[in-house]
C-alpha positions as CSV (number, residue, x, y, z in Angstrom):
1,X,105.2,110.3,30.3
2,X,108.2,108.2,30.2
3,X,111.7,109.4,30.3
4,X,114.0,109.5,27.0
5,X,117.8,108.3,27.7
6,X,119.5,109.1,24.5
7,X,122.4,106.6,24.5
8,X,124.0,106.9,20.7
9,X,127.3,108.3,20.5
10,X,128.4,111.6,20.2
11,X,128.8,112.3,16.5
12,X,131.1,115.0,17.0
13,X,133.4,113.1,19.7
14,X,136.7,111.4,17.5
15,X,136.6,108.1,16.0
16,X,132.6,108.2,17.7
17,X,131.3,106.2,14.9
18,X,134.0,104.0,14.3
19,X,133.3,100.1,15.2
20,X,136.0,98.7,18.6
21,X,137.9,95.9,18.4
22,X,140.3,94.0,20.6
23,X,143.6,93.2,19.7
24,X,142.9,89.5,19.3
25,X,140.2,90.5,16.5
26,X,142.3,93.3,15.0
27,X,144.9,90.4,14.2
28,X,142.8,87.7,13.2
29,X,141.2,90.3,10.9
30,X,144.6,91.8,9.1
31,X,145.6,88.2,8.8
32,X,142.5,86.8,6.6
33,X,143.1,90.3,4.3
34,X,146.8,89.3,4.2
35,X,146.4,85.2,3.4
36,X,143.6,85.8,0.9
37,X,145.0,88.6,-0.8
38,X,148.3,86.4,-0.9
39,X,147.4,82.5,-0.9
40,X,150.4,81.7,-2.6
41,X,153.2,83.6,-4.2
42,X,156.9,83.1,-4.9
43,X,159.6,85.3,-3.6
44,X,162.9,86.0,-5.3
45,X,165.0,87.2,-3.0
46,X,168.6,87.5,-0.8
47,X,168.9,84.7,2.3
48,X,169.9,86.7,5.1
49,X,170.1,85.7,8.5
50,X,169.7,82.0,9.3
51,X,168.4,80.5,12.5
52,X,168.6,76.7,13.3
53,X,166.9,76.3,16.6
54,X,166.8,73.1,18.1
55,X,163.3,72.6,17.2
56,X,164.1,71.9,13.7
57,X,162.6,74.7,12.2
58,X,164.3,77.0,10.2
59,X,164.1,80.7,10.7
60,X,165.7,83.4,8.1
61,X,165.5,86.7,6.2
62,X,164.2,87.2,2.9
63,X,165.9,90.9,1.4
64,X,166.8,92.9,-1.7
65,X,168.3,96.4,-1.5
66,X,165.2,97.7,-0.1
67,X,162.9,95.3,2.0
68,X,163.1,92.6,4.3
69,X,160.4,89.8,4.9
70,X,160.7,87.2,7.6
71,X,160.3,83.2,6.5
72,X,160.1,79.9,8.7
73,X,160.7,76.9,7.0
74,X,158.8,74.0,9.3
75,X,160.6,70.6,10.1
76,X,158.4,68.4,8.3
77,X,159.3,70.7,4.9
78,X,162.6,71.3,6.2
79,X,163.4,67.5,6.0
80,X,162.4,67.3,2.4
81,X,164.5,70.5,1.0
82,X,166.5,69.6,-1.7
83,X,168.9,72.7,-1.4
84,X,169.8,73.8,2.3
85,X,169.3,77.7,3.1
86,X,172.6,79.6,3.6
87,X,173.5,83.1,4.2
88,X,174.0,85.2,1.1
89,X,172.4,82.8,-1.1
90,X,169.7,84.4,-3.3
91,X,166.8,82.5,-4.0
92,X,163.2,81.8,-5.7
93,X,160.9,81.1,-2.4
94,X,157.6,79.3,-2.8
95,X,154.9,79.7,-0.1
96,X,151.9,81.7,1.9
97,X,152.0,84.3,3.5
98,X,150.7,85.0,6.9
99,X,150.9,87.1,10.0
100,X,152.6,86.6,13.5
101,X,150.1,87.8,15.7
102,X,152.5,87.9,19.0
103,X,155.2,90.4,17.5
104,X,152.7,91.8,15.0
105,X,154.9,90.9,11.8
106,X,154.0,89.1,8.7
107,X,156.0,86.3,7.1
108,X,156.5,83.4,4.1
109,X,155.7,80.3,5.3
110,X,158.0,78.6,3.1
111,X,157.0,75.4,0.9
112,X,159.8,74.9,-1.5
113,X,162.9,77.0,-2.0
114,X,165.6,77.0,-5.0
115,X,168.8,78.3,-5.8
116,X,168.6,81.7,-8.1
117,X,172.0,82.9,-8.5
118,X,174.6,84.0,-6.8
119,X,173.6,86.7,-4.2
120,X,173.8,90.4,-5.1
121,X,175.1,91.4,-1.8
122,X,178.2,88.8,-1.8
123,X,178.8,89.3,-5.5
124,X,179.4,93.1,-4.5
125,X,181.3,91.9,-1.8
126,X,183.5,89.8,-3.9
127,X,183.6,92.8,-6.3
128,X,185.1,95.1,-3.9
129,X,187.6,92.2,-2.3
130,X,189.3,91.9,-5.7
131,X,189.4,95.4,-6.3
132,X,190.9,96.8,-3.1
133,X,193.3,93.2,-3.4
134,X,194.1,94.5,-6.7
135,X,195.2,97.8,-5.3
136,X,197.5,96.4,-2.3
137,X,195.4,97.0,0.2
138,X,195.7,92.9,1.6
139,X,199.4,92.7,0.8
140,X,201.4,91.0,3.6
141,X,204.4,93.1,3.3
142,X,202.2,96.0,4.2
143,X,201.3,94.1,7.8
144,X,203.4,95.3,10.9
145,X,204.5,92.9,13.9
146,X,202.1,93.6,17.0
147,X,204.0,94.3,19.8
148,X,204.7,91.9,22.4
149,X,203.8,94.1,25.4
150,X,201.8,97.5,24.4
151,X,201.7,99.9,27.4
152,X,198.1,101.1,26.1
153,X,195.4,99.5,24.0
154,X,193.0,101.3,22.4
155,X,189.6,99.2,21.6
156,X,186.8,100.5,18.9
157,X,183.3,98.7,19.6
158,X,180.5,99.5,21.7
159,X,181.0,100.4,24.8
160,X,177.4,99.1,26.3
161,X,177.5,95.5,24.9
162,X,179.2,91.8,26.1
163,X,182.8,92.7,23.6
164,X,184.1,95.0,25.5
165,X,183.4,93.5,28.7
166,X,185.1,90.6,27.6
167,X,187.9,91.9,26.7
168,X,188.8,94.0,29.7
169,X,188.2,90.4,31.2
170,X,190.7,88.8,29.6
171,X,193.6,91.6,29.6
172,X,193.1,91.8,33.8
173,X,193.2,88.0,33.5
174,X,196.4,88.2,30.9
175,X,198.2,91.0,31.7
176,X,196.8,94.2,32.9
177,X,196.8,97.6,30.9
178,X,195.5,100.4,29.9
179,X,192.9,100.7,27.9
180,X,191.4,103.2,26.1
181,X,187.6,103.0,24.3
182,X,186.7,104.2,21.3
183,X,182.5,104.2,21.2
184,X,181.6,103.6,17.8
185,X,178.2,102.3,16.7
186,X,178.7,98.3,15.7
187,X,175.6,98.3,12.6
188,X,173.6,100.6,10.8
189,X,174.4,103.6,8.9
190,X,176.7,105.1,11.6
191,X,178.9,102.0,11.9
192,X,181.2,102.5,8.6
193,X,182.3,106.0,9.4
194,X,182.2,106.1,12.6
195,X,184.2,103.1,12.7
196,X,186.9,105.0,10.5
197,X,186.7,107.8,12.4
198,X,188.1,106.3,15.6
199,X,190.9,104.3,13.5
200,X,192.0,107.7,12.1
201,X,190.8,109.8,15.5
202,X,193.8,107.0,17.3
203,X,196.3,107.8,15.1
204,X,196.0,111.0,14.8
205,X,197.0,111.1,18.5
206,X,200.4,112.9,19.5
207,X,203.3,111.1,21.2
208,X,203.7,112.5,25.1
209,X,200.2,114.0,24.4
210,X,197.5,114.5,27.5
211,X,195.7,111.2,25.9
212,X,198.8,108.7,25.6
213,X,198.5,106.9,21.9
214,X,198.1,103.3,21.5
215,X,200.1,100.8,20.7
216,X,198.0,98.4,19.4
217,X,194.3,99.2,18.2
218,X,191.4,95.8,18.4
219,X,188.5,96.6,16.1
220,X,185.8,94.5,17.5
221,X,181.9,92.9,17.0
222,X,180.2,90.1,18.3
223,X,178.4,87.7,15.3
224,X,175.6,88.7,13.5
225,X,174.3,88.5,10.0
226,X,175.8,89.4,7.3
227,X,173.7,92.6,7.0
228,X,174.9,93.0,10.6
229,X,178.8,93.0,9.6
230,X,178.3,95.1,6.5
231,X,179.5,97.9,7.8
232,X,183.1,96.8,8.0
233,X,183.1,95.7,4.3
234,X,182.6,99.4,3.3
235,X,185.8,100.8,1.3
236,X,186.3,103.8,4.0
237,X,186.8,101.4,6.9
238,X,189.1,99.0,4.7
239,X,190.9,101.9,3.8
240,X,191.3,103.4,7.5
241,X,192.5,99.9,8.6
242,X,195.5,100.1,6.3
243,X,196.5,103.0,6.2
244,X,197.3,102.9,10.3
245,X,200.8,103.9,11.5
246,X,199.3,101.2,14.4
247,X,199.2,97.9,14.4
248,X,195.8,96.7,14.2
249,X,193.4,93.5,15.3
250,X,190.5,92.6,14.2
251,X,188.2,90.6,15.8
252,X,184.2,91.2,13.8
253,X,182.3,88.0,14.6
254,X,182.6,85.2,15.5
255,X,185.6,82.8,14.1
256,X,183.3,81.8,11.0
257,X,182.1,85.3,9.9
258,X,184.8,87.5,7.7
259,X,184.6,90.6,6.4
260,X,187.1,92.9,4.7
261,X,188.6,94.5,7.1
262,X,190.3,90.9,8.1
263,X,192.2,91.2,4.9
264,X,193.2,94.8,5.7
265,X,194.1,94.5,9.3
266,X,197.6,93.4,10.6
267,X,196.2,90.1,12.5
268,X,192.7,88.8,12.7
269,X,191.6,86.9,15.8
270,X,188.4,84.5,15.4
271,X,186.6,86.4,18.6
272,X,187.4,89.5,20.8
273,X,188.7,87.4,23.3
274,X,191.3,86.1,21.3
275,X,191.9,89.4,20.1
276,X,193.0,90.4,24.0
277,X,194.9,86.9,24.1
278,X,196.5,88.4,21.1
279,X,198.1,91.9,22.2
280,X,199.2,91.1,25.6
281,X,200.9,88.1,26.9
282,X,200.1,85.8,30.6
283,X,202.4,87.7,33.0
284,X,202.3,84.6,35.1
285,X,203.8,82.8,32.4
286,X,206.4,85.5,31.8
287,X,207.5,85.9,35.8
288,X,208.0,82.1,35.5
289,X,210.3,82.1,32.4
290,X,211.9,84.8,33.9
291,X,212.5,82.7,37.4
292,X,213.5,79.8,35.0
293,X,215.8,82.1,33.1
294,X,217.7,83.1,36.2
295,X,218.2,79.6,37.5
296,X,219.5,78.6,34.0
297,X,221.8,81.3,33.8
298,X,223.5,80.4,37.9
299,X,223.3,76.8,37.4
300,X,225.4,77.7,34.1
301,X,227.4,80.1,35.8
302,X,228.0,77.2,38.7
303,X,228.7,75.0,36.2
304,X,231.3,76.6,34.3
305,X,232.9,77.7,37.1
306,X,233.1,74.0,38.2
307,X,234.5,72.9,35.2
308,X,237.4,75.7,34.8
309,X,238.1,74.7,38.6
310,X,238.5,71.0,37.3
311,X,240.3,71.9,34.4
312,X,242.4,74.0,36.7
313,X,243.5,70.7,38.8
314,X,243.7,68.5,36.0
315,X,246.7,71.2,34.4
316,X,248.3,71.1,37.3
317,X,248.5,67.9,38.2
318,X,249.9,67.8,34.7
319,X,252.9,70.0,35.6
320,X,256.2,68.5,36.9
321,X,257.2,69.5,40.5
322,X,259.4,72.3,40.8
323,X,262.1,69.8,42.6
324,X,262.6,67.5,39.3
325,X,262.7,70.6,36.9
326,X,266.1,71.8,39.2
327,X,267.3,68.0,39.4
328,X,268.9,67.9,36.4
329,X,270.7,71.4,36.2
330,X,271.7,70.7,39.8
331,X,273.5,67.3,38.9
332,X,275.4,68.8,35.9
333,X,276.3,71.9,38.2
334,X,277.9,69.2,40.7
335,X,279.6,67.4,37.9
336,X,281.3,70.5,36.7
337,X,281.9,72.0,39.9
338,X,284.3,68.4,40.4
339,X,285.5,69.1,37.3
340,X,286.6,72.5,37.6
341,X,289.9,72.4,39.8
342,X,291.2,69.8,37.0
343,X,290.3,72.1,34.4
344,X,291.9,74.9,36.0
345,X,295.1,73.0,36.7
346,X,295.7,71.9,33.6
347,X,294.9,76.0,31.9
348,X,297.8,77.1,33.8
349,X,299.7,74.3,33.0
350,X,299.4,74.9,29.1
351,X,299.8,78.6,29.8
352,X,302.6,78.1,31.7
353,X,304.4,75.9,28.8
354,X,303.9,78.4,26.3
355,X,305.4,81.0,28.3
356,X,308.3,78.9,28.7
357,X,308.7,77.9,25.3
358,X,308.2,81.8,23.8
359,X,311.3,83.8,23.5
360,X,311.1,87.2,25.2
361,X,312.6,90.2,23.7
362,X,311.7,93.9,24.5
363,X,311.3,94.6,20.5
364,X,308.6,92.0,20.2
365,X,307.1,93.7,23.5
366,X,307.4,96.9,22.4
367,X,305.8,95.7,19.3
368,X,302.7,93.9,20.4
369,X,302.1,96.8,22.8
370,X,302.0,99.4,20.2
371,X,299.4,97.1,17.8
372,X,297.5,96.3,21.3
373,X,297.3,100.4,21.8
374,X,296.0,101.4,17.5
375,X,293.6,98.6,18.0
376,X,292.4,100.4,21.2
377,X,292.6,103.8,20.1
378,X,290.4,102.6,16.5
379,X,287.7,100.7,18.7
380,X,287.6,103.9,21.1
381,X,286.7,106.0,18.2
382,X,284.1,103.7,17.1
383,X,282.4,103.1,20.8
384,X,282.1,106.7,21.2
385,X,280.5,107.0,17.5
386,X,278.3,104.2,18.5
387,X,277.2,106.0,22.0
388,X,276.5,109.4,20.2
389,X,274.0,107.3,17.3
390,X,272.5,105.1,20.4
391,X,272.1,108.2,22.7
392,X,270.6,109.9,19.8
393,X,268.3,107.2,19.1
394,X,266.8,106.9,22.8
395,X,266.6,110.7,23.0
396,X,264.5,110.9,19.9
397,X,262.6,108.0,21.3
398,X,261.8,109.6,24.9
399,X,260.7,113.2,22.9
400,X,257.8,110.6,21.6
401,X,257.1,109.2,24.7
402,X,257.2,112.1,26.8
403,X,253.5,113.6,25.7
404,X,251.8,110.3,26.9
405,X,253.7,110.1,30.1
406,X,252.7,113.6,31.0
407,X,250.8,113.6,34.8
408,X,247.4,115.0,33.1
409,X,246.1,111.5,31.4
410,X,247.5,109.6,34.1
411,X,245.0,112.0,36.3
412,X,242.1,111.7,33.6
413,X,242.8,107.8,33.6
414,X,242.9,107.6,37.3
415,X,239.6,110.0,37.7
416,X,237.9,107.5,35.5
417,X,238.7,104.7,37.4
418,X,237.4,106.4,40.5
419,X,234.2,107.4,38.9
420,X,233.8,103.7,37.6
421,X,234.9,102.2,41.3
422,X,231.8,104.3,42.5
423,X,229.3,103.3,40.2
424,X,230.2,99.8,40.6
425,X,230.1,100.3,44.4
426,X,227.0,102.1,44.5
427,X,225.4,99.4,42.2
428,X,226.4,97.1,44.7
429,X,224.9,98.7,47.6
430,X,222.0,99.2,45.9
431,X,221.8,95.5,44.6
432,X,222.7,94.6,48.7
433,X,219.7,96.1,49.8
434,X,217.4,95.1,47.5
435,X,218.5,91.1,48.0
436,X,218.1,92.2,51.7
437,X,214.7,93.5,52.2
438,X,213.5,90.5,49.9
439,X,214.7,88.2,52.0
440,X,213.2,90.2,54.9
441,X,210.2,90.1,53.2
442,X,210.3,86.3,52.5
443,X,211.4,85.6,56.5
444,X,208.5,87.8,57.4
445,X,205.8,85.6,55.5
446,X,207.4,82.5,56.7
447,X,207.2,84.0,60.4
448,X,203.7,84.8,59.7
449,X,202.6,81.5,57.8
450,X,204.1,79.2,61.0
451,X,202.6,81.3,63.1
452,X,199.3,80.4,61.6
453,X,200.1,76.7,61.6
454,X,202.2,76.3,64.8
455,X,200.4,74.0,67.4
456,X,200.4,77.5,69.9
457,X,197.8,79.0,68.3
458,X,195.4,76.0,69.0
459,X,196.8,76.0,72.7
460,X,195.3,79.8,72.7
461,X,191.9,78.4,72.4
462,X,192.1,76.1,75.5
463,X,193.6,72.6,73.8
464,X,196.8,71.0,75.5
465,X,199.5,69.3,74.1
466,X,200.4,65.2,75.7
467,X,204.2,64.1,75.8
468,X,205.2,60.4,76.9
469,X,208.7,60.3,76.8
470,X,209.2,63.5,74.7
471,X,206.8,62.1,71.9
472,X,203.3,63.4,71.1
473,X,200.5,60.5,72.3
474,X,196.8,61.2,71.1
475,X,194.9,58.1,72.6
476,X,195.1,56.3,76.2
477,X,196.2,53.5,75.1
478,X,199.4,54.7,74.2
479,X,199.4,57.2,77.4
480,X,198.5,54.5,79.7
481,X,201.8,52.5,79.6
482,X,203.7,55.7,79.8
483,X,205.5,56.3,83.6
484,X,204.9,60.0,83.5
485,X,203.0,62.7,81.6
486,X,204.1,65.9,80.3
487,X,200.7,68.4,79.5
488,X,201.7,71.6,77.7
489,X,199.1,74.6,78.0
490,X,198.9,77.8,76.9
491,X,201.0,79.3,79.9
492,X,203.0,76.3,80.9
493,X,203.5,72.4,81.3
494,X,202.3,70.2,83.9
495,X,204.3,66.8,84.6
496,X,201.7,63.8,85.4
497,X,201.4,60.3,85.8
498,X,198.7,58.1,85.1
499,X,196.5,56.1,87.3
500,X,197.8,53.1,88.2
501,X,201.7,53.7,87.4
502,X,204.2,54.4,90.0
503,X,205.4,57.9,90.0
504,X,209.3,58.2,88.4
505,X,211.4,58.7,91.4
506,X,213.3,62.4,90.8
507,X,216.9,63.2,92.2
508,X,217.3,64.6,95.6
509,X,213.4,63.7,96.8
510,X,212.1,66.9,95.0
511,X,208.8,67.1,93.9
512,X,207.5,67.4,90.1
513,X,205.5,70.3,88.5
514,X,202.5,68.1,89.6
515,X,199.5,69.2,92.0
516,X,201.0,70.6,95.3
517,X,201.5,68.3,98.5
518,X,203.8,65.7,97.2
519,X,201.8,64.1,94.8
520,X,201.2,64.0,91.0
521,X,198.7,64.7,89.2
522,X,196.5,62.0,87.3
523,X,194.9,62.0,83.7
524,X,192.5,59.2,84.4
């Protein structure tokens, strides 16, 4: 008898009776239920991400509060839409749907596609701009400077993705400092507090504490939809942003994207990179306004000097010489010193005349003598009334003088100076050295940068140096003319002449620095 092979499948064995299919089939098959159960249907709906690839076709996002669906929009129909796509724009989309076999999706294949409104998303956006406007929230007095150089920055993003590397980039580039990260989730669920969280978790910070506080915070994103960015339109990051003691930039999306937090923050840069470019400045730049300031402030300083110099030999050329300010007096002292013996003469003479012409009688002397002596005797009394009040006044006088000229503030004064004459020389020493050892430093690096170019490096690796007359030659024809030869090597020179040329007769009969035996060597 023949042998039974029983083949069937196990019944018990899972999925036994259930028909296999490949993947190819599996697709096809979901994609006929899907585009004859749905032919053609119109969507209403919330535009949210747009893509315009360079193929022409359009790519975007169909949404409400709680689904998605892909769309394309093809060239051809692309070309003939009356109203373009944008983001946030809700609309009634007319088409098929289909599947996407490659990333196992279904989408609209969209035919025509009209305006419906204003989207519900930006129309709650717009609500909750006004009202947190209304409260103050986006005020400009409320903004605070950002400092010109923070010491530390503190950065809330991701801390896997290309914003964060970018701006560490650009601050080592700018200015390096320190930075501290904040890893916050960028989109989802988790982005709006967490996000709020680090702007709060910075502030919250203590001065002198182990973590050192920021001084400037940079809330950043790179682009995305607006579904992307939602989370910093929520109220709870809005309010973190402005209620922060630090001054804060934000930099979500790129420089056409804006959410709320924008308004809220103290600056907004258009991308993260120009939210580095913001909080620190290009030390380069600064070194060289610095340089620029110093040599503004000597050439200045030179200048004035220059000028009060000038000004000092223009006054006195404008003063007379000492020997024509005496000229004068001494000419009038010479014309009374001529006219003094004649003066004199004729004094006595008058004098002598009313002698001779008074009479003399020893009442009358008697007389004049005794008024002479009351008049003395009433002026003597009022001298010595007059020296009491004057002595009295000066004594009075010196008692109010005599604290301040006590020897303990002239010590206090004089220890002051001393302490000041230190400082000042010490600040001078100190100033000394430092000028010193720079320009040490700078010698150094000049030493070292002409050693590098200096000819007697090359001489190390077996070149030599040719002199005519003292001057450099690099060709035979302008050695060939030449008398005499000098060749420099590494350890020496070696005097020469060329073939042909008579050799340079030397002082005394000596011999050159040539080959031994009298004669000299030869180049050619």
């Amino acid at each position: 008898m023949p042998e039974l092979i029983d083949d069937a499948p196990d019944p018990a064995a899972p999925g036994g009776n259930a028909p296999e299919f490949t993947v190819s089939e599996l697709s096809g098959a979901i994609r006929r239920v899907i585009e004859g159960g749905f032919g053609f249907v119109r969507v209403r709906g919330e535009i949210g991400r747009v893509s315009l690839p360079r193929s022409g076709h359009v790519y975007l996002d169909l949404k409400d509060d709680r689904a998605v669906i892909a769309g394309v929009i093809w060239k051809g129909v692309a070309e003939r839409l009356a109203t373009r796509p944008e983001e946030g724009m809700e609309v009634v989309a007319t088409g098929r749907l289909t599947t996407f076999p490659l990333q196992s999706k279904y989408q609209i294949v969209i035919d025509d596609i009209r305006p419906a409104g204003q989207g519900a998303l930006m129309a709650m956006l717009e609500r909750r701009k006004a009202q947190l406007a209304a409260e103050g929230l986006f005020a400009e007095a409320r903004k605070k400077p950002i400092p010109f150089l923070p010491e530390v920055i503190g950065v809330v993003t991701s801390p896997t993705g290309a914003v964060i590397r970018d701006i560490l980039h650009r601050l080592r580039d700018r200015f390096p400092r320190t930075v501290l990260i904040w890893p916050v989730a960028v989109q989802g669920e988790r982005c709006a507090p967490e996000v709020a969280a680090a702007i709060r978790g910075f502030n919250a910070l203590p001065e002198g504490g182990p973590i050192p506080r920021p001084d400037v915070l940079i809330v950043a994103r790179g682009g995305g939809s607006v579904e992307d960015l939602w989370g910093f339109n929520e109220e709870v990051v809005v309010r973190a942003a402005a209620d922060s003691a630090i001054p804060l930039i934000s930099a979500v999306g790129h420089e056409t994207d804006t959410t709320l937090i924008d308004f809220a923050a103290d600056r907004r840069a258009p991308t993260p990179t120009a939210a580095a470019e913001m909080a620190v400045p290009v030390r380069a730049e600064l070194v060289a306004w610095t340089a620029e300031q110093e040599a503004r402030l000597a050439r200045a300083a030179a200048r004035a000097t220059a000028d009060r110099r000038q000004r000092l030999r223009d006054l006195a050329r404008a003063l007379p010489r000492p020997e024509a300010l005496l000229d004068s007096p001494r000419q009038r002292l010479d014309r009374w010193g001529e006219r003094l013996p004649a003066a004199l003469r004729a004094r006595v003479d008058r004098a002598r005349l009313r002698l001779a012409g008074a009479p003399v009688r020893p009442e009358l002397l008697r007389r004049r003598l005794g008024d002479g002596r009351r008049q003395l005797g009433e002026r003597a009394a009022l001298l010595a009334s007059a020296l009491r009040r004057s002595v009295g006044e000066r004594r009075r006088q010196f008692d109010a003088l005599a604290p301040r000229l006590s020897p303990e503030p002239l010590k206090r004064a004089d220890r002051q100076r001393a302490r000041t004459l230190a400082d000042l020389w010490s600040r001078l020493g100190r100033a000394a050295e430092g000028r010193a050892r720079e320009r040490a430093g700078r010698l150094a690096a000049a030493a070292r940068l002409l050693a590098s170019l200096g000819y007697e490096a090359t001489l190390e690796r077996g070149f030599a140096v040719v002199r005519a007359a003292g001057t450099v030659v690099t060709s035979r024809a302008e050695a060939a003319p030449a008398p005499a030869l000098e060749i420099q090597f590494r350890d020496g020179r070696l005097d020469v002449v060329p073939a042909g040329a008579a050799p340079a007769a030397r002082p005394g009969g000596g011999r050159g620095r040539g080959a031994p035996g009298g004669g000299q060597g030869s180049l050619f």
